[in-house]
N, C-alpha and C positions, 0 to 999 in steps of 0.2 A: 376440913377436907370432906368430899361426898362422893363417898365408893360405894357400892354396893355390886356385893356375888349373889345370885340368885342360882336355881336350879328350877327346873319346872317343865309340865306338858302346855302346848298350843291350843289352846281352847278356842280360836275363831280362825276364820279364813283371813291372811293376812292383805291386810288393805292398802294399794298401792298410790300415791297423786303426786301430781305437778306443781310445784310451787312457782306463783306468778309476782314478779318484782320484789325481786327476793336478793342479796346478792351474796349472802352468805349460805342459802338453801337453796338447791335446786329441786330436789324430791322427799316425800315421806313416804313412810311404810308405819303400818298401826298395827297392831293386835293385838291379843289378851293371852296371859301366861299364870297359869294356876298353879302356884308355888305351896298350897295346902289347902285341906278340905276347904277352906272356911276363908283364903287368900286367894283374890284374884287380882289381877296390876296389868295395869294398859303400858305396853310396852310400844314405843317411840324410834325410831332410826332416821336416819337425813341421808341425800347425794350416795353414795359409791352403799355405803353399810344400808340403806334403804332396797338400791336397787337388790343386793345378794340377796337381803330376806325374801323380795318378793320372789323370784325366781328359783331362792333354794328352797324355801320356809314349808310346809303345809302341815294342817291341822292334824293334831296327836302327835308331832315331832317332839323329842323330850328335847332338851336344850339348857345350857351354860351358858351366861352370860354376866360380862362385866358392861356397868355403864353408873351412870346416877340419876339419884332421884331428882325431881323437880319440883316448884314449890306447890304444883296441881296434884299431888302422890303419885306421877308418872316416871314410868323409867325412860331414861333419855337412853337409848343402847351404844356401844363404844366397841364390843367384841362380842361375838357369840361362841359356841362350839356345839354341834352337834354329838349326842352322848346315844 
């Protein structure tokens, strides 16, 4: 099984796009989350959980989140909370 809880600050402006002939993805949203000095992780979302981060998301927001890894050391994101 591959869960992973994170906590962390938004270290970039978050990246928003269009997924073309795709039929399981319509949109991504990208950016990076600084989980400790020395830990930075490209953070992943798809369709509906894409669209919220681009519109809620901006950089210095501290934030929770459940999702998993992938096999690029990427977080695939699944839930967030703002803290």
């Amino acid at each position: 099984m591959n869960i992973c809880f994170l906590m962390g600050k938004i270290i970039s402006d978050v990246e928003f796009k269009f997924i073309i002939n795709d039929k399981k993805y319509n949109s991504i949203s990208i950016f990076k989350l600084k989980i400790d000095e020395n830990c930075i992780l490209t953070i992943k979302s798809y369709n509906e959980m894409a669209d919220y981060c681009y519109k809620n998301l901006i950089k210095s927001n501290y934030i929770a989140i459940y999702g998993k890894i992938n096999s690029k050391m990427e977080v695939i994101l699944r839930d967030l909370t703002l803290i």
